[in-house]
C-alpha positions as CSV (number, residue, x, y, z in Angstrom):
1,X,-39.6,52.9,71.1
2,X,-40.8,50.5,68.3
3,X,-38.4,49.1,65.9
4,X,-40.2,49.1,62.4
5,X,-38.8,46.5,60.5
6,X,-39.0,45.3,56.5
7,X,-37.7,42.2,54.8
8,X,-36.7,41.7,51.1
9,X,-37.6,38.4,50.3
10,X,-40.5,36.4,51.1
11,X,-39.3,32.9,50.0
12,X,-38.1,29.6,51.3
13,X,-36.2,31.1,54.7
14,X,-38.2,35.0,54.6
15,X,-41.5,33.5,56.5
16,X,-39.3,31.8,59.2
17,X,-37.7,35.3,59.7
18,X,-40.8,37.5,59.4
19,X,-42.5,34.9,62.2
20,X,-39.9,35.5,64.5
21,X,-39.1,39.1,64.5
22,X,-43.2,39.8,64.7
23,X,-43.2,38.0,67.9
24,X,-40.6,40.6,69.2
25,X,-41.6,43.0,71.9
26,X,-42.3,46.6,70.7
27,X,-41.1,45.1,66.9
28,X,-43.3,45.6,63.8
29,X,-42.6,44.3,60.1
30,X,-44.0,46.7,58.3
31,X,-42.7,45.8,55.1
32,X,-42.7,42.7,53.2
33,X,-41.3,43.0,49.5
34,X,-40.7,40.1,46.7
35,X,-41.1,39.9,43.1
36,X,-43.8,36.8,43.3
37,X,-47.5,37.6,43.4
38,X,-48.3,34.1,45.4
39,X,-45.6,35.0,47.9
40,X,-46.9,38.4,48.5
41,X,-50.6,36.9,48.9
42,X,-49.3,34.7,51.2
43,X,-47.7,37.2,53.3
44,X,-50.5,40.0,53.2
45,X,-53.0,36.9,54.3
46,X,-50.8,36.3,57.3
47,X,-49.9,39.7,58.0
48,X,-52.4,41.7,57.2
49,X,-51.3,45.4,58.4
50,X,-48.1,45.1,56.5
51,X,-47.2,46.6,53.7
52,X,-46.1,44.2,50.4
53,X,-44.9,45.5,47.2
54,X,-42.7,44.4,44.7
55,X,-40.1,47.4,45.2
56,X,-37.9,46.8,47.7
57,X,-36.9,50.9,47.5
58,X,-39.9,51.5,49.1
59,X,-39.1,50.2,52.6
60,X,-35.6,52.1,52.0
61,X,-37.0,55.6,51.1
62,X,-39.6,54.9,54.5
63,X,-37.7,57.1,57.2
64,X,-40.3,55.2,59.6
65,X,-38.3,51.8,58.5
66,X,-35.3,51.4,60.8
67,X,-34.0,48.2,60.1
68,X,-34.2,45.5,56.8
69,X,-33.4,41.9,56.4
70,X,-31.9,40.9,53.8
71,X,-33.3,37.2,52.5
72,X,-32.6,36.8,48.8
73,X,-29.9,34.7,47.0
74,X,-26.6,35.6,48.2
75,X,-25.6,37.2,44.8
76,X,-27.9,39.6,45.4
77,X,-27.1,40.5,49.4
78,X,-24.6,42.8,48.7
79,X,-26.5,45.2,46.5
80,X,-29.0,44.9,48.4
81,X,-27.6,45.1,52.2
82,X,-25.4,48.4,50.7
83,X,-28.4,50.1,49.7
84,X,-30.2,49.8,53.1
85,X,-26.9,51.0,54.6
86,X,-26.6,54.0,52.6
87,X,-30.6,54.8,53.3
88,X,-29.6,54.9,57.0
89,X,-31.0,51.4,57.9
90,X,-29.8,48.4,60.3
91,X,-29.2,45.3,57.9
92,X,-29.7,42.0,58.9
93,X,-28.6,39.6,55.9
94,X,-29.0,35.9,55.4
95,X,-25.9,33.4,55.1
96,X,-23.7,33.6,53.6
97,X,-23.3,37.4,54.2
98,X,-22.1,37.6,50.7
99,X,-20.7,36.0,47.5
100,X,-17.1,37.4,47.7
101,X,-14.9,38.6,50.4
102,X,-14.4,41.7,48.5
103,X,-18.1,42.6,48.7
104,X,-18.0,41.4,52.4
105,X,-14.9,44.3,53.5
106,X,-17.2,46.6,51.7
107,X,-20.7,46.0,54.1
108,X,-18.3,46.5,56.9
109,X,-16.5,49.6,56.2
110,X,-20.0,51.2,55.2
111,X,-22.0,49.9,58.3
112,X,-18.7,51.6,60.5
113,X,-18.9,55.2,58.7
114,X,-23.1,54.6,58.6
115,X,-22.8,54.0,62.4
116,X,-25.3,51.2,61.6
117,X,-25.5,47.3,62.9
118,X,-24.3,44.7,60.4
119,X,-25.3,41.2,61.8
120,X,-25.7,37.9,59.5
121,X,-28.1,34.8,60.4
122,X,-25.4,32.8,62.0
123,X,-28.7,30.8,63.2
124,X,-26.5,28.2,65.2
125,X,-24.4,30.3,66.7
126,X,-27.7,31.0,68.9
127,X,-28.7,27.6,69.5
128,X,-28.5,26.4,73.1
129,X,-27.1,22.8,72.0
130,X,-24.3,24.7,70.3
131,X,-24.0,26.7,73.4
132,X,-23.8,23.9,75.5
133,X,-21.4,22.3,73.4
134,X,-19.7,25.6,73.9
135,X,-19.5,25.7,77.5
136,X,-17.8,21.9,77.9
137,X,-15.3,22.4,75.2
138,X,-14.1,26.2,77.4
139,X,-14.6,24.4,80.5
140,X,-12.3,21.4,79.4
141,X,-14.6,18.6,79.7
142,X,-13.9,17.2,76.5
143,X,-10.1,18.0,77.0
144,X,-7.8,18.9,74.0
145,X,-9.7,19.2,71.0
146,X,-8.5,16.6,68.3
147,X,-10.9,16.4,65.2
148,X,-14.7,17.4,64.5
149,X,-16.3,15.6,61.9
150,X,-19.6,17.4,60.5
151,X,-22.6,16.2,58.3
152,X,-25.0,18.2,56.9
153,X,-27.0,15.7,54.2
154,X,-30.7,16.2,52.5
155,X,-32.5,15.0,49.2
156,X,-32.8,19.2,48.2
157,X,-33.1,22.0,48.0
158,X,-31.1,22.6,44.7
159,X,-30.2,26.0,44.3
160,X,-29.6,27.5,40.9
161,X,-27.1,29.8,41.4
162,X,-24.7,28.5,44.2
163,X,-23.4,25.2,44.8
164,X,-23.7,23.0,48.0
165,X,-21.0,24.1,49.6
166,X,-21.9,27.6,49.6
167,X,-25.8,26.9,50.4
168,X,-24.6,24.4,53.6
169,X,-21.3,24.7,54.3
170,X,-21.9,28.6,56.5
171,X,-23.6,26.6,58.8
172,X,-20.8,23.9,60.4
173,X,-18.3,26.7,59.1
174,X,-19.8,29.5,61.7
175,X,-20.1,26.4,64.7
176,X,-16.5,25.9,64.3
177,X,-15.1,29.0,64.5
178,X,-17.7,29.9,67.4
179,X,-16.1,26.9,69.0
180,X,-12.4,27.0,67.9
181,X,-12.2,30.9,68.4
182,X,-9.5,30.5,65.4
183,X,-9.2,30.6,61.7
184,X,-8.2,27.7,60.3
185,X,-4.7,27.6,58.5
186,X,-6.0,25.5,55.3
187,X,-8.8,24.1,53.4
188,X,-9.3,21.6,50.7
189,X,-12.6,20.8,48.6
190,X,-13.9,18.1,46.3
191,X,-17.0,17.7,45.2
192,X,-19.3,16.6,42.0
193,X,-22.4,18.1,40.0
194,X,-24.4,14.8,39.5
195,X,-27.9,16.6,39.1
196,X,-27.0,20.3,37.3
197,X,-23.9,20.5,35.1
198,X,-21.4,22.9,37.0
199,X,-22.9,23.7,40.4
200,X,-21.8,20.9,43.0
201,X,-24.6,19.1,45.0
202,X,-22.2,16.7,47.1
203,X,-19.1,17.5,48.7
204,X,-16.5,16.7,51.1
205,X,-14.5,20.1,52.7
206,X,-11.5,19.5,54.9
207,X,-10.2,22.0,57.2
208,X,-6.8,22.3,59.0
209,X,-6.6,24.8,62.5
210,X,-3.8,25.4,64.6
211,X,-3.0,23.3,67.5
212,X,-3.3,19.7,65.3
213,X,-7.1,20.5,65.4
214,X,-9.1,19.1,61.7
215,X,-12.5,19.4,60.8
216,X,-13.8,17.4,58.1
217,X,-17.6,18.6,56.6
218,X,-19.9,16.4,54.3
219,X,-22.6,18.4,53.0
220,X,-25.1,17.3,50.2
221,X,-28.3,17.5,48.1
222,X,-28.6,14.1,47.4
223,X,-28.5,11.9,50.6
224,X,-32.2,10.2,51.2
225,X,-32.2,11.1,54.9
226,X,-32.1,14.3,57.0
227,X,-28.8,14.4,58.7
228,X,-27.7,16.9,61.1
229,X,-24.8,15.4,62.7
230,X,-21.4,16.9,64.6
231,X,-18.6,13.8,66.3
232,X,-16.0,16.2,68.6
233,X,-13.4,14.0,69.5
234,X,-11.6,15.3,72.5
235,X,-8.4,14.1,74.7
236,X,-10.8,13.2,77.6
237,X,-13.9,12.6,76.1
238,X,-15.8,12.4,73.2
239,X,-19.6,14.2,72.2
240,X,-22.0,13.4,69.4
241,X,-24.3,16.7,68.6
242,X,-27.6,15.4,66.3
243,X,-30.0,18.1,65.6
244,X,-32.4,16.1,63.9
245,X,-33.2,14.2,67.6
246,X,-36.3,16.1,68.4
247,X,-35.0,15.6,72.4
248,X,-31.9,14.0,73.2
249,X,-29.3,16.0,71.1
250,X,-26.6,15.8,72.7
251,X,-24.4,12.8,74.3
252,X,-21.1,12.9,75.8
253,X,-19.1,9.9,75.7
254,X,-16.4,8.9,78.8
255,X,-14.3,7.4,75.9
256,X,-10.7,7.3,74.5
257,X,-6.8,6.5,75.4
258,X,-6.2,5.8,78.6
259,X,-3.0,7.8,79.6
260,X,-0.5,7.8,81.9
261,X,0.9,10.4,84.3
262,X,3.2,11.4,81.5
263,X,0.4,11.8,79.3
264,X,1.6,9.3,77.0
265,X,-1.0,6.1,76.0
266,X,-0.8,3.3,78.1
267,X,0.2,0.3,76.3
268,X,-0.3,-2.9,76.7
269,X,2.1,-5.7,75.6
270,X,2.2,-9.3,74.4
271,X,4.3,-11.9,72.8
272,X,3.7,-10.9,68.9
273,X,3.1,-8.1,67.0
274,X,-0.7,-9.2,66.6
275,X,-1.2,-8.8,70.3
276,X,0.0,-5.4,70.7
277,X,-3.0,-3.2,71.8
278,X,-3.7,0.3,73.5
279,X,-5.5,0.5,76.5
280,X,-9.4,1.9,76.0
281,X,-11.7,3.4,78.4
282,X,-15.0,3.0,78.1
283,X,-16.5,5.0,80.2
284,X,-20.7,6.4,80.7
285,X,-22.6,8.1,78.7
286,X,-24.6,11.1,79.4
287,X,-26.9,13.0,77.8
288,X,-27.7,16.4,79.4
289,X,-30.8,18.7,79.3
290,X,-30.4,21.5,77.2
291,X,-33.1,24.5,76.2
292,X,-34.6,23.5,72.8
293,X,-35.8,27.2,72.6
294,X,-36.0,28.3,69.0
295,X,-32.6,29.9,67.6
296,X,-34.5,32.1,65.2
297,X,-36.2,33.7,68.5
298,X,-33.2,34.1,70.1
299,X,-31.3,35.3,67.1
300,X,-34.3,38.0,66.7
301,X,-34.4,39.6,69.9
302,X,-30.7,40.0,69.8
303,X,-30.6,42.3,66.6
304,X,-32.9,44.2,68.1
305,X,-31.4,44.6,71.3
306,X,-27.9,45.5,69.4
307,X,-30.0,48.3,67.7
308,X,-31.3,49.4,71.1
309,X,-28.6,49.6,72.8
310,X,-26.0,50.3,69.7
311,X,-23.4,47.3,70.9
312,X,-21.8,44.8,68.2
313,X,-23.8,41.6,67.6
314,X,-22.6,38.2,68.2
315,X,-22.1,37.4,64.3
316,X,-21.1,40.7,63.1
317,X,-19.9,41.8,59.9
318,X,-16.3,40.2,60.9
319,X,-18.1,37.1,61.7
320,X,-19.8,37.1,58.3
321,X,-16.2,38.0,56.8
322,X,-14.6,34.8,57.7
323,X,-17.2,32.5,56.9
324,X,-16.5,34.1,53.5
325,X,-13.2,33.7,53.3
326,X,-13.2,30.3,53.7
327,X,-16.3,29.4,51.1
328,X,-14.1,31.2,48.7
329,X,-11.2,29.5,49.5
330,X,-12.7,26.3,49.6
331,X,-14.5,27.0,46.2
332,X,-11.0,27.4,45.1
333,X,-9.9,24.7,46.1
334,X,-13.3,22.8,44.5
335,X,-12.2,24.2,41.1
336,X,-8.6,23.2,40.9
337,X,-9.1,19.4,42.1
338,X,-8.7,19.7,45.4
339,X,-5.9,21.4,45.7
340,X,-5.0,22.7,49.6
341,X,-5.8,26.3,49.6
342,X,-4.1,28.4,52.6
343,X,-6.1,30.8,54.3
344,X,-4.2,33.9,55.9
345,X,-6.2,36.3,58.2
346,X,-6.3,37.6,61.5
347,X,-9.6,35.6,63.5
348,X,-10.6,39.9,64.6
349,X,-9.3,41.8,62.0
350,X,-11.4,42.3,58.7
């Protein structure tokens, strides 16, 4: 069976999306809606048997349409992602899922009693370096998990209606709980609107998990370089993730402590004070081959094998839910000076 598909909005991410899901087996975007005439151009140039129109409703009220996309601003995904739901359609929505946790409990309870898939565009979650990653942190290669230290920096694009932290942050906030398979116990936020009075474009979030496990994220608007960048520091060893490195994204360091059978560092000691050092290891470094294949692809053909075979999608609603919670939390935080917000909630439960 073919899975007709439509999208509402065509903008900055909405091409990127349609692309992907049109190379899908047995898929077809059939509809195409957005409220710019150029955009709509555009999109009936390049995809000529679709269907573009201004009214979104029109893709709803189309019992032929089984699933929508959802790729406007995120102060719009709920109204819009509820609508499809109650028309009877899959809803795959953009990140953040939506603007307030509230809004967020809602999409879930009405994609349960709808019997519909939920999924947000966790893109990273299905990106093979982020799987890799994955794979040594479960496996133990890195050891216990100390701190993870995030950047995610550009010159643009300013948003108008959210700040920075809400336009970045669900990126490194979905890779960490992917990786940490926890919610983390805290979160603090500062952050200042240099460029448009009120709405942040350069912050610094900092997260606490159980476990003595911190996460510190950098996101901004206003750096002059592209920078993609994750430092894991682990008990054992250490890994640098860049995702702007169009081949070698990954290296994992032999470094750290040296211990002793007790698992205490091994010390090393002199006459003074000055001289009193820890013992380093420096071991090699290697850089292993991952699968560069395209995370939008991948992301793609898993909604619509979650609609084929009715299963739960790797970033369902729940997943969407706790990114969420902690944007609001850390927004919070953001307006009160930085002030350390906790954050209470099950890692499953909505």
């Amino acid at each position: 069976m073919t899975i007709n598909i439509g999208i509402i909005g065509f903008g900055y991410w909405g091409p990127n999306l349609v692309r992907n899901f049109a190379a899908v087996k047995d898929v077809r975007v059939t509809h195409i809606a957005d409220l710019d005439d150029v955009r709509l151009a555009t999109a009936k140039d390049i995809y000529p048997g679709c269907t573009t129109t201004k009214n979104y409703k029109d893709m709803l009220t189309d019992p032929d349409v089984h699933a929508v996309i959802v790729a406007t601003p995120v102060t719009s995904h709920f109204r819009f992602a509820s609508e499809a739901l109650q028309h009877g359609k899959h809803v795959l929505i953009e990140k953040p899922m939506t603007h307030t946790v509230d809004e967020a409990r809602k999409l879930i309870a009405l994609a349960k009693e709808k019997g519909k898939v939920l999924m947000v565009d966790h893109t990273f979650e299905y990106c093979k370096p982020v799987e890799k990653i994955d794979g040594y942190i479960k496996g133990g290669e890195l050891g216990e998990v100390f701190s993870i230290s995030m950047s995610r920096l550009n010159l643009g694009l300013f948003q108008k209606d959210i700040n920075v932290i809400w336009d970045l942050c669900p990126h490194d906030i979905s890779i960490l709980l992917h990786l940490l398979r926890q919610m983390p116990v805290s979160v603090n936020a500062v952050g200042m609107d240099h460029v448009q009075k009120g709405i942040e474009d350069d912050c610094h979030v900092f997260l606490r998990f159980g476990k003595n496990i911190t996460a510190s994220l950098h996101v901004s608007w206003l750096d002059p370089c592209k920078v993609r960048r994750i430092a894991i520091v682990g008990s054992k060893k250490m890994l640098l993730y860049d995702d702007v490195e169009p081949t070698d994204k990954i290296k994992l360091y032999d470094r750290g402590i040296v211990k002793s059978k007790d698992g205490l560092p091994v010390l090393q000691y002199y006459t003074t004070p000055e001289e009193f050092q820890l013992a380093y290891k420096y071991g090699d470094v290697v850089i292993p081959k991952v699968d560069l294949k395209e995370p939008l692809a991948v992301m793609a053909n898993h909604f619509v094998s979650c609609i084929r075979d009715g299963k739960a999608p790797l970033t369902d609603g729940i997943s969407g839910l706790r990114v969420v919670k902690i944007l609001e939390a850390a927004q919070q935080s953001l307006k009160n000076n930085g002030v350390v917000i906790a954050i209470d909630g099950s890692f499953d439960a909505p």
